[in-house]
The first five atom37 places (N, CA, C, CB, O) and aatype in JSON, in Angstrom:
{
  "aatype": [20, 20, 20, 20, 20, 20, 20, 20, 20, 20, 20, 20, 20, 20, 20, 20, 20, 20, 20, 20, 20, 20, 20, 20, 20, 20, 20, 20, 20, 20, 20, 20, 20, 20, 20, 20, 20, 20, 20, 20, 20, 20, 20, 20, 20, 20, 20, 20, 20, 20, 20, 20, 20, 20, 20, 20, 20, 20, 20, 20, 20, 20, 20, 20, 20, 20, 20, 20, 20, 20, 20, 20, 20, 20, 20, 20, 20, 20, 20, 20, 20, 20, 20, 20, 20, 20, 20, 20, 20, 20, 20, 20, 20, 20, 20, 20, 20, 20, 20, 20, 20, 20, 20, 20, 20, 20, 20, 20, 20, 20, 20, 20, 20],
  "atom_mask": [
    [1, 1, 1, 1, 1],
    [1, 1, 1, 1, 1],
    [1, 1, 1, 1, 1],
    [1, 1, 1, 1, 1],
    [1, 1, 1, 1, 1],
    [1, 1, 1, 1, 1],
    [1, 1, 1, 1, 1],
    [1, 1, 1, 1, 1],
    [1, 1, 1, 1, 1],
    [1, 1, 1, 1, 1],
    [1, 1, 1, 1, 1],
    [1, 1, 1, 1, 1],
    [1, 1, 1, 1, 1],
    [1, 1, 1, 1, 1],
    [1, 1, 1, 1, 1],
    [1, 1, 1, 1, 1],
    [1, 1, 1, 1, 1],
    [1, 1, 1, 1, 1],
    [1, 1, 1, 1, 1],
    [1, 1, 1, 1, 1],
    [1, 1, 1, 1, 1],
    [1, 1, 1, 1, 1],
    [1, 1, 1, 1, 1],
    [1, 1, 1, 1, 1],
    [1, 1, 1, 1, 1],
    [1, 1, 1, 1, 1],
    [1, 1, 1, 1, 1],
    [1, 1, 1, 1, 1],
    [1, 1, 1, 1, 1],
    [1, 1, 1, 1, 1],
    [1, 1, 1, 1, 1],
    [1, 1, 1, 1, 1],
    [1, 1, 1, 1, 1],
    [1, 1, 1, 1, 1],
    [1, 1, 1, 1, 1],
    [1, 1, 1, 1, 1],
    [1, 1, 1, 1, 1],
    [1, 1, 1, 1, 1],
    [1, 1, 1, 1, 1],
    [1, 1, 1, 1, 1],
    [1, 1, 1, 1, 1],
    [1, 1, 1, 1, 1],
    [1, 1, 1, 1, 1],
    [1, 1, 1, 1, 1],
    [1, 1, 1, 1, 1],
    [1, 1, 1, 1, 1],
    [1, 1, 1, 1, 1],
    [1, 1, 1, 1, 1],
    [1, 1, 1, 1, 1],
    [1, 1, 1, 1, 1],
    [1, 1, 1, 1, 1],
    [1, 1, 1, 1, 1],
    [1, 1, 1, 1, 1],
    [1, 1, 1, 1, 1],
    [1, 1, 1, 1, 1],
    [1, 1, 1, 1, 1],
    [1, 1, 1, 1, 1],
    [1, 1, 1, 1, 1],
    [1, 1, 1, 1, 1],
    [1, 1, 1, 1, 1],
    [1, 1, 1, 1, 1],
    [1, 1, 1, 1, 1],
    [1, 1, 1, 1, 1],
    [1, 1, 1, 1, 1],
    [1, 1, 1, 1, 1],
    [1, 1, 1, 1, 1],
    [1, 1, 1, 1, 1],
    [1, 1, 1, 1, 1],
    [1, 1, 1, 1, 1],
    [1, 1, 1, 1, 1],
    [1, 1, 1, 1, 1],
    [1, 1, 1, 1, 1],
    [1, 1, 1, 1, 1],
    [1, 1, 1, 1, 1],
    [1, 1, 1, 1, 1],
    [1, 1, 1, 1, 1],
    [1, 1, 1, 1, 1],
    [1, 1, 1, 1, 1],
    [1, 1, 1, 1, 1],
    [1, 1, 1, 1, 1],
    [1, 1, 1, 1, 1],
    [1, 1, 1, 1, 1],
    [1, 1, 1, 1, 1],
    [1, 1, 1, 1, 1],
    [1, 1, 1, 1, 1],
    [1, 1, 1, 1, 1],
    [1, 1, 1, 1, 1],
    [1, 1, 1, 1, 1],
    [1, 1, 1, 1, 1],
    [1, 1, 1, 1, 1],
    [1, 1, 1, 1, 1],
    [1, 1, 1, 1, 1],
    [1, 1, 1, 1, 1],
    [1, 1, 1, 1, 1],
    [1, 1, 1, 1, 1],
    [1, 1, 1, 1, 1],
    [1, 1, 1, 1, 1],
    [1, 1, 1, 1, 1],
    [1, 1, 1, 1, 1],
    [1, 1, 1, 1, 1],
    [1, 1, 1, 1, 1],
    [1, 1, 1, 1, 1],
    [1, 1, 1, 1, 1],
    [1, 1, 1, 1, 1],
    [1, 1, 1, 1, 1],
    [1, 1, 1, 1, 1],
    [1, 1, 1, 1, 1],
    [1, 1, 1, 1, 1],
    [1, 1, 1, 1, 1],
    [1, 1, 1, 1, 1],
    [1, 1, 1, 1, 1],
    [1, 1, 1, 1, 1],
    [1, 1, 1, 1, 1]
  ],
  "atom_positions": [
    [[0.84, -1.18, 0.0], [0.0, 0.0, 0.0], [0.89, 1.24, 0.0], [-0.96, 0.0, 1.22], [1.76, 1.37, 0.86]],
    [[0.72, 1.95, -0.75], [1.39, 3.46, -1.19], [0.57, 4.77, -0.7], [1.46, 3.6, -2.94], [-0.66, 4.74, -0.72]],
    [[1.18, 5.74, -0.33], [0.04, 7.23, -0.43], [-0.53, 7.29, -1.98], [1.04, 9.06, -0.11], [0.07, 6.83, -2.95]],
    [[-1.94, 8.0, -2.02], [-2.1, 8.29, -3.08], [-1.97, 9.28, -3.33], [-2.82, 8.03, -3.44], [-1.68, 9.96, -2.34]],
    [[-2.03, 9.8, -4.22], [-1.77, 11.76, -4.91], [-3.28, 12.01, -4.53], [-1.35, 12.2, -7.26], [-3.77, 12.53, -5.53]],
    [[-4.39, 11.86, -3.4], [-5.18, 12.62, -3.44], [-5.05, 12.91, -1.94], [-6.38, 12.19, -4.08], [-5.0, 14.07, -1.53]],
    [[-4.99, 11.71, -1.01], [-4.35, 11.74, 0.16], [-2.78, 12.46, 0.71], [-4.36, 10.51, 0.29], [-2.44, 12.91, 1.8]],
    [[-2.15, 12.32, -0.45], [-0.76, 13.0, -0.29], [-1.29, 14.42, -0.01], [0.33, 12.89, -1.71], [-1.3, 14.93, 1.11]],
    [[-1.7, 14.99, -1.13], [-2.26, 16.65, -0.92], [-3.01, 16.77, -0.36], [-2.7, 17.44, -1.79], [-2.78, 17.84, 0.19]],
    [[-3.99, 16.39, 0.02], [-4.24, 16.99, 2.11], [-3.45, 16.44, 3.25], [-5.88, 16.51, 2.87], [-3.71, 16.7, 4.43]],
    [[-2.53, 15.69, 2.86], [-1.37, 15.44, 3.96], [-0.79, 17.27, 3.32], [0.06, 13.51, 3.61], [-1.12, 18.26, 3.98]],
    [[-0.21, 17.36, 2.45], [0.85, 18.41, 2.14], [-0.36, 19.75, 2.45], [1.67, 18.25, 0.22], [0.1, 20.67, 3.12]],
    [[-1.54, 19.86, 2.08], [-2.21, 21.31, 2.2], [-2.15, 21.25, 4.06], [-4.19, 21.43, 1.3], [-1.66, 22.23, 4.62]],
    [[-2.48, 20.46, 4.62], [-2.6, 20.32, 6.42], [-1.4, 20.26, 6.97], [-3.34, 18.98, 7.04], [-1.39, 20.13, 8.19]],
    [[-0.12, 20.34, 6.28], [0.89, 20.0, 6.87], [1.36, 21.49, 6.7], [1.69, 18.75, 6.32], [2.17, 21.97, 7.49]],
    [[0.79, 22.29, 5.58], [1.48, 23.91, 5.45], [0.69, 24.64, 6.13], [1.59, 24.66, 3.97], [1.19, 25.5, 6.86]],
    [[-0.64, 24.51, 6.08], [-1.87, 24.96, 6.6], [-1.32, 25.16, 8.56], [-3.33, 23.54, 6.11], [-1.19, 26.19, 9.22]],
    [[-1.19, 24.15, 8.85], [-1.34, 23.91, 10.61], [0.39, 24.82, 10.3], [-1.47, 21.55, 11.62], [0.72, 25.83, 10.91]],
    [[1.09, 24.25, 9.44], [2.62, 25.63, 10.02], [1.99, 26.72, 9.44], [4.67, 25.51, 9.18], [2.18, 27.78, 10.02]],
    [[1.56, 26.73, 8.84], [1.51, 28.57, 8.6], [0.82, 28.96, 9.86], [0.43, 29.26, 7.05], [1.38, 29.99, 10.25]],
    [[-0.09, 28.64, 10.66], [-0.98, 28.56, 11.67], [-0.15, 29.0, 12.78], [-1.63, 27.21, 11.84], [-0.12, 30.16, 13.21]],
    [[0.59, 27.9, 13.28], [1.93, 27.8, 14.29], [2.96, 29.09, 14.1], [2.89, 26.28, 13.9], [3.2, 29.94, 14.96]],
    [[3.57, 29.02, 12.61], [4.36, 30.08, 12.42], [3.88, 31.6, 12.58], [4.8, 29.88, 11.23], [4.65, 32.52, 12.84]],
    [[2.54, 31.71, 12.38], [2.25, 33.2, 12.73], [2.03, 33.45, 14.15], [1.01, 33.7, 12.02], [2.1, 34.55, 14.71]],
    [[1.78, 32.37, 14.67], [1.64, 32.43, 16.28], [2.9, 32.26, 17.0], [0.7, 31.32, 16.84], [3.02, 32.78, 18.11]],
    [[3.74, 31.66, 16.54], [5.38, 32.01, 17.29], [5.95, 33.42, 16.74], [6.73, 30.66, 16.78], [6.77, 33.92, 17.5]],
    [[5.69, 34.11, 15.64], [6.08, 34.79, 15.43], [5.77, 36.08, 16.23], [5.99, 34.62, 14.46], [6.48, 37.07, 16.44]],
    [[4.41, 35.75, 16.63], [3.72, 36.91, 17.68], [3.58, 36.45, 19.26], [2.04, 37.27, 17.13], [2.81, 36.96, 20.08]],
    [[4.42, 35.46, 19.48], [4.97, 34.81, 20.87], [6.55, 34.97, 20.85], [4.56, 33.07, 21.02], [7.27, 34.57, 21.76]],
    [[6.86, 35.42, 20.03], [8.35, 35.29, 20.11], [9.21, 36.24, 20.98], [8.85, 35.42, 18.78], [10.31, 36.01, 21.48]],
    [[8.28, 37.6, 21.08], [8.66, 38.56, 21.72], [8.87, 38.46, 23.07], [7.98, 39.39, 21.49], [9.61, 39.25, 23.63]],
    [[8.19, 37.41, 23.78], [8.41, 37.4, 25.22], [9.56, 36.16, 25.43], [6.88, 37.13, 26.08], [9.75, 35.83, 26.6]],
    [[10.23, 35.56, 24.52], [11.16, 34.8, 24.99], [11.55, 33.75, 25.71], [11.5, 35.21, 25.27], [12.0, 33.91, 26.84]],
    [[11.45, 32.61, 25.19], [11.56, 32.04, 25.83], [12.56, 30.87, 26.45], [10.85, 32.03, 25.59], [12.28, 29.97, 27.24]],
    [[13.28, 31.05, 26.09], [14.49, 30.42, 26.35], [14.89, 29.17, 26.03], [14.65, 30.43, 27.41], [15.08, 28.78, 24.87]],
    [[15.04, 28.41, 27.21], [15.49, 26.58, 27.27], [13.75, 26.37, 26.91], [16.31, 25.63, 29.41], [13.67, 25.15, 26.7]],
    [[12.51, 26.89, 26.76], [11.07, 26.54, 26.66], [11.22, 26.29, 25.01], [9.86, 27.88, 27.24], [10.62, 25.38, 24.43]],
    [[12.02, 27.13, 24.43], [12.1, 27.26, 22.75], [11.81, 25.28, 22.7], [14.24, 28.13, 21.9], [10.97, 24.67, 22.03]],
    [[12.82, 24.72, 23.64], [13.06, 23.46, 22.68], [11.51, 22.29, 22.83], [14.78, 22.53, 23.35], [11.06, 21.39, 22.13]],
    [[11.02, 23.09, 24.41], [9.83, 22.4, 24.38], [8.34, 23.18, 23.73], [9.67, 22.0, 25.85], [7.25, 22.65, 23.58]],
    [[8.69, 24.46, 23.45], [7.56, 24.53, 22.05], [7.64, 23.83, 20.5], [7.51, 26.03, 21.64], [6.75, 23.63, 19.67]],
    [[9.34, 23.52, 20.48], [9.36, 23.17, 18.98], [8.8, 21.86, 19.06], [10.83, 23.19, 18.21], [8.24, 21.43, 18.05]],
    [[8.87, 20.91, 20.43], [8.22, 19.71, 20.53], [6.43, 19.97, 20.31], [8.68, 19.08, 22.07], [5.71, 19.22, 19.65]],
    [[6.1, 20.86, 20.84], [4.69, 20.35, 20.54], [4.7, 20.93, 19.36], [3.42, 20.71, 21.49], [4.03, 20.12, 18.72]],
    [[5.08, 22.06, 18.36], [4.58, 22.63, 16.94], [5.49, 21.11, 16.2], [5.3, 24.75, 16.39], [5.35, 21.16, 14.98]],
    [[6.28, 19.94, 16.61], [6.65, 18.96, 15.47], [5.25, 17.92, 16.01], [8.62, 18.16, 15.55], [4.63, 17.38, 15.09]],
    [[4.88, 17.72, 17.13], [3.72, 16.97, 17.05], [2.03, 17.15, 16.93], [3.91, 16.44, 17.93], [1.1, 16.38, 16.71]],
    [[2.13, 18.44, 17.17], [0.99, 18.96, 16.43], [0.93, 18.6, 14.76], [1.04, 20.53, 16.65], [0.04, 17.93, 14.24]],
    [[2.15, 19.23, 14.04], [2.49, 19.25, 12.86], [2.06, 17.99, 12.36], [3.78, 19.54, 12.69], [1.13, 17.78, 11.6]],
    [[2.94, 17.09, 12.94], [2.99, 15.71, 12.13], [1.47, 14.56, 12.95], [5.04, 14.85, 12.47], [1.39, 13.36, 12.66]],
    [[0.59, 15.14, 13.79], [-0.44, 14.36, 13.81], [-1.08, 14.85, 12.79], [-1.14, 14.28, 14.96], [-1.47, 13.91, 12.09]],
    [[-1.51, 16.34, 12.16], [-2.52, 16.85, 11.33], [-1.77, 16.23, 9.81], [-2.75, 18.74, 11.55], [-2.57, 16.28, 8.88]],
    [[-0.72, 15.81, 9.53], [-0.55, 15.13, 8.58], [-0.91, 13.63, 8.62], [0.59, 15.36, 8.32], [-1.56, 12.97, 7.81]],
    [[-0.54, 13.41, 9.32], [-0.93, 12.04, 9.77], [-2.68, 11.51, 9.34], [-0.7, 12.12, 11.53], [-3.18, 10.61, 8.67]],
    [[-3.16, 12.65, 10.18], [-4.45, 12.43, 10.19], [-5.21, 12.78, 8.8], [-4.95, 13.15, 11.3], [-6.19, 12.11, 8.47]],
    [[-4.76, 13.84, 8.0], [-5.14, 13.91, 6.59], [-4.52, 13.18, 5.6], [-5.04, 15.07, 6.18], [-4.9, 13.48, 4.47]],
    [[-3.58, 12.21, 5.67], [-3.2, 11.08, 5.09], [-3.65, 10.02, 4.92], [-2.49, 10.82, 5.4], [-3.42, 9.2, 4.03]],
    [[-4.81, 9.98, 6.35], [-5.7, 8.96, 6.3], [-4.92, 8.17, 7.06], [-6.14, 8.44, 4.98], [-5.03, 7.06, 6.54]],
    [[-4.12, 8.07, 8.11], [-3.37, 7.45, 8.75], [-2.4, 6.51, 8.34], [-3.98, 7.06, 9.4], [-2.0, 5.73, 9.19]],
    [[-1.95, 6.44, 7.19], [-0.78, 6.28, 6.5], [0.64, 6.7, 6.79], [-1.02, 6.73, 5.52], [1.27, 7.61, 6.25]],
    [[1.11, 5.71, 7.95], [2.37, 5.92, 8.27], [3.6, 5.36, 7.09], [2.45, 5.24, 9.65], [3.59, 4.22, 6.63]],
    [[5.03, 6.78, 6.58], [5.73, 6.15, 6.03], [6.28, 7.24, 5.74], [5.38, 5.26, 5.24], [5.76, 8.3, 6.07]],
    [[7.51, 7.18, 5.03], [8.64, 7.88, 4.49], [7.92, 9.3, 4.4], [9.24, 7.22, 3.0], [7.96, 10.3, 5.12]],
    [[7.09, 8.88, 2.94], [6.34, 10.21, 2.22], [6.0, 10.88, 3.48], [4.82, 9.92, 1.16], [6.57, 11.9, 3.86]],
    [[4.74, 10.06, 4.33], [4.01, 11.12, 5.18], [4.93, 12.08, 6.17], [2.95, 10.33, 6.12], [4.58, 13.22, 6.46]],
    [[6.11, 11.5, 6.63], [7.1, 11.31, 7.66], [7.67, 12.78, 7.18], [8.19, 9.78, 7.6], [7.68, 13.69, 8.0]],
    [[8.2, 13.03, 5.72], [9.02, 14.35, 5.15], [8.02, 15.26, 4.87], [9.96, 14.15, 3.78], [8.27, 16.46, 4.77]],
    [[6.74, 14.74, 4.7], [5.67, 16.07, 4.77], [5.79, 16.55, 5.97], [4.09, 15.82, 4.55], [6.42, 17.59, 6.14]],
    [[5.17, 15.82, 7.09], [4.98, 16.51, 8.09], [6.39, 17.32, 8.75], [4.32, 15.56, 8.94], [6.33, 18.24, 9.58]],
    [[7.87, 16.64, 8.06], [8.67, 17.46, 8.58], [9.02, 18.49, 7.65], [9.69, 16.83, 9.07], [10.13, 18.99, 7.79]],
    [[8.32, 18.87, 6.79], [8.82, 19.69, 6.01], [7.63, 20.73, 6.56], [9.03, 19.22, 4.4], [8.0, 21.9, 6.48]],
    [[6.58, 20.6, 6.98], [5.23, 21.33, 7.4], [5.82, 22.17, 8.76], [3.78, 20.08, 7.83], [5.81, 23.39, 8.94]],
    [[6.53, 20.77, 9.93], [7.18, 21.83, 10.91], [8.31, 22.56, 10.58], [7.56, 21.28, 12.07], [8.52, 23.38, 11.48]],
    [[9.24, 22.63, 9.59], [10.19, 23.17, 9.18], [9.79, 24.53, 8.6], [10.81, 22.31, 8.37], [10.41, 25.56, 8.88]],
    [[8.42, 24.51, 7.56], [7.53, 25.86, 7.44], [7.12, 26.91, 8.3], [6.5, 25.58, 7.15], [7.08, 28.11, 8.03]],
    [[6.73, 26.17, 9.67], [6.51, 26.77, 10.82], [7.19, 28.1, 11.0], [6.84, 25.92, 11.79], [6.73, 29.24, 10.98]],
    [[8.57, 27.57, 11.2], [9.39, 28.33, 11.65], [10.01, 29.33, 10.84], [10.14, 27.66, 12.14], [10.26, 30.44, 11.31]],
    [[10.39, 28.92, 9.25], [10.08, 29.49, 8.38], [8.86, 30.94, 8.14], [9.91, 28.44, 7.87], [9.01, 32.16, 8.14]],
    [[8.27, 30.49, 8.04], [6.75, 31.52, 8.4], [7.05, 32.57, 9.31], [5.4, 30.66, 9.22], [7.0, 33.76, 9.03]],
    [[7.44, 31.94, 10.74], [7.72, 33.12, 11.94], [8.78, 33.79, 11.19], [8.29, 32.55, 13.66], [8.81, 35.02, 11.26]],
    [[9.73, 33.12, 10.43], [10.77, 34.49, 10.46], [10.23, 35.39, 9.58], [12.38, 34.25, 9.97], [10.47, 36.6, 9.63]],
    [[9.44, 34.83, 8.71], [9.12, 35.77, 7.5], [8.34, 36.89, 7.95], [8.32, 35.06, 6.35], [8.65, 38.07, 7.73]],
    [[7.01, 36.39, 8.78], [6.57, 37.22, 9.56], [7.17, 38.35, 10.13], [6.25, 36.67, 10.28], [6.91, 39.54, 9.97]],
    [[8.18, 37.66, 10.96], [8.64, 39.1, 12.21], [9.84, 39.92, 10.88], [9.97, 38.24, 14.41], [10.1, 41.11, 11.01]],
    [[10.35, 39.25, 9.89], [10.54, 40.41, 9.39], [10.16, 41.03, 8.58], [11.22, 40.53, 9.22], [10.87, 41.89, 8.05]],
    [[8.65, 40.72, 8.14], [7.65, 42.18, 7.59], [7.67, 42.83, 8.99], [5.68, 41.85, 6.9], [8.31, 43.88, 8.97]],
    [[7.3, 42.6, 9.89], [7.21, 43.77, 10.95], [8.0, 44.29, 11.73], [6.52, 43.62, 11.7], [7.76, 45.16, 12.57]],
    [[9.5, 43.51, 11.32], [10.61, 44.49, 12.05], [11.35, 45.23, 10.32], [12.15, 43.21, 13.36], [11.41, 46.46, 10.26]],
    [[11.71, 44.65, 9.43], [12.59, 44.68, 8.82], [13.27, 44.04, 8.55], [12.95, 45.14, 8.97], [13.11, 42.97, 9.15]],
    [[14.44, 44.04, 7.6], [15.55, 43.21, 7.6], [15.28, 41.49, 6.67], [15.87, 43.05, 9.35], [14.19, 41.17, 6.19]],
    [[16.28, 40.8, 6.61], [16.35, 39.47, 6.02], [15.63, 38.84, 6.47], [17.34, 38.82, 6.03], [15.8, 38.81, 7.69]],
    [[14.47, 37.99, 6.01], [13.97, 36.42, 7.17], [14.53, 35.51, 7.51], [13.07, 35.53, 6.86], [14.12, 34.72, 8.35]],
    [[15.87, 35.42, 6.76], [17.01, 34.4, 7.19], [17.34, 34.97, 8.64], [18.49, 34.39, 6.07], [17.15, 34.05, 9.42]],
    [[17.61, 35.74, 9.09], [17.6, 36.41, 10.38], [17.12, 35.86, 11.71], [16.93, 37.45, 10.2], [17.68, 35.39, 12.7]],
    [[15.94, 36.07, 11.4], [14.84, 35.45, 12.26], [14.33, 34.51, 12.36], [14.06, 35.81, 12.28], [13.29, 34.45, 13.02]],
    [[14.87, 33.39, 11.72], [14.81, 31.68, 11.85], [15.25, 31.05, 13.03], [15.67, 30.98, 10.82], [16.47, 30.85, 13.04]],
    [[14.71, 30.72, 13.91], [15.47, 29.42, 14.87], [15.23, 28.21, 13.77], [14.52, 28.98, 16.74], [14.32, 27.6, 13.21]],
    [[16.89, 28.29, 13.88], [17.09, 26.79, 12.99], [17.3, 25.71, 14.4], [18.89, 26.8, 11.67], [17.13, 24.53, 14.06]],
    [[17.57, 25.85, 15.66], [17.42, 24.87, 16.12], [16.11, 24.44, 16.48], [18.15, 24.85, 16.89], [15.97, 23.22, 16.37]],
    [[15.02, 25.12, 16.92], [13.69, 25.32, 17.0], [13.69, 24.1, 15.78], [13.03, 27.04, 16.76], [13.68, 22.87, 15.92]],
    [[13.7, 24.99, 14.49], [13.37, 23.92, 13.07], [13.34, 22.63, 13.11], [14.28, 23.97, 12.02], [12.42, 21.81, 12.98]],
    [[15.13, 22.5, 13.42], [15.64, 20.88, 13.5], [14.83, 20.0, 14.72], [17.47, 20.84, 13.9], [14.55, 18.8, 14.64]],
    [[14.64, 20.57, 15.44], [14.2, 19.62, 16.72], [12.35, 19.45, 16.43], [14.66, 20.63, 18.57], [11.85, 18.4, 16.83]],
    [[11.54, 20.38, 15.81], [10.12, 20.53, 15.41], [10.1, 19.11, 13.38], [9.84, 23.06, 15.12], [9.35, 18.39, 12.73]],
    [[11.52, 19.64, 13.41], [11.19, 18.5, 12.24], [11.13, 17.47, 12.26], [11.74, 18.38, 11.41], [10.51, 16.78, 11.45]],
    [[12.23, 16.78, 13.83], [12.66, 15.67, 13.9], [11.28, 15.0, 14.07], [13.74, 15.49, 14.91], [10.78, 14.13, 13.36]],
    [[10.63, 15.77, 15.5], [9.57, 15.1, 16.08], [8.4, 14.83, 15.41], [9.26, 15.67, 17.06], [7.54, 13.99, 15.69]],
    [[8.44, 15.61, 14.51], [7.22, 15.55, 13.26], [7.55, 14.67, 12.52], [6.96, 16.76, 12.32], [6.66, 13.82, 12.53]],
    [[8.5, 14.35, 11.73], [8.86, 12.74, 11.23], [8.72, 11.93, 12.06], [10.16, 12.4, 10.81], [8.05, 10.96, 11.7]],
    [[9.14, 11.92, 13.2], [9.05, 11.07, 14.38], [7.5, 10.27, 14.42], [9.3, 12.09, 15.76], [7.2, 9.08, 14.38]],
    [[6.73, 11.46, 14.5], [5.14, 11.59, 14.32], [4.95, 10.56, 13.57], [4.51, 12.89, 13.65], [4.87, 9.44, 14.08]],
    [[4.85, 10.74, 12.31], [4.04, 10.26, 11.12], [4.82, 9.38, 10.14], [3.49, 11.48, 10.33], [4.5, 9.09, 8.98]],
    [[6.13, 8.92, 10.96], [6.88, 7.62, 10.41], [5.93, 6.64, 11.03], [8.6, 7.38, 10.9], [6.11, 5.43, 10.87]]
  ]
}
């Protein structure tokens, strides 16, 4: 049994959908800081992430679903930077937690492997 291309794309629309979601909301949480907490928000935005793929996959655990959903929490964070820099200025490369990323991607593959 394989994903299909109809199930794949509401795995992939729910997997950008819930980060774009996440990412505008860290982006407007980001201001109060949070420290050593960063690594336990990126845990719940990779398992949030990778159940709503999961679950629009039709519960199809595997590779495919596994790099959606980590590519969905990897958007997340993505998103926040883009965000905070329409409203500060400057590069969105800037404003990326790439460790945030890595640790929200892992757990989201983690998820939906």
């Amino acid at each position: 049994m394989s994903l299909r291309p109809q199930k794949a794309a509401r795995a992939v629309g729910a997997a950008f959908g819930v980060g774009s979601g996440l990412g505008v909301l860290l982006a407007f949480a980001g201001g109060v800081g949070f420290g050593f907490f960063t690594l336990i928000v990126a845990y719940f935005v990779g398992l949030l992430t990778g159940r709503a793929t999961l679950r629009a996959a039709g519960y199809y655990r595997g590779e495919s679903t596994a790099w959606i959903a980590a590519a969905g929490a990897g958007w997340a964070y993505v998103c926040a930077g883009v965000v905070i820099a329409s409203q500060v200025g400057g590069d969105a490369r800037l404003y990326v937690q790439v460790l945030g990323l890595l640790v929200a991607g892992f757990f989201a593959y983690r998820e939906a492997a």
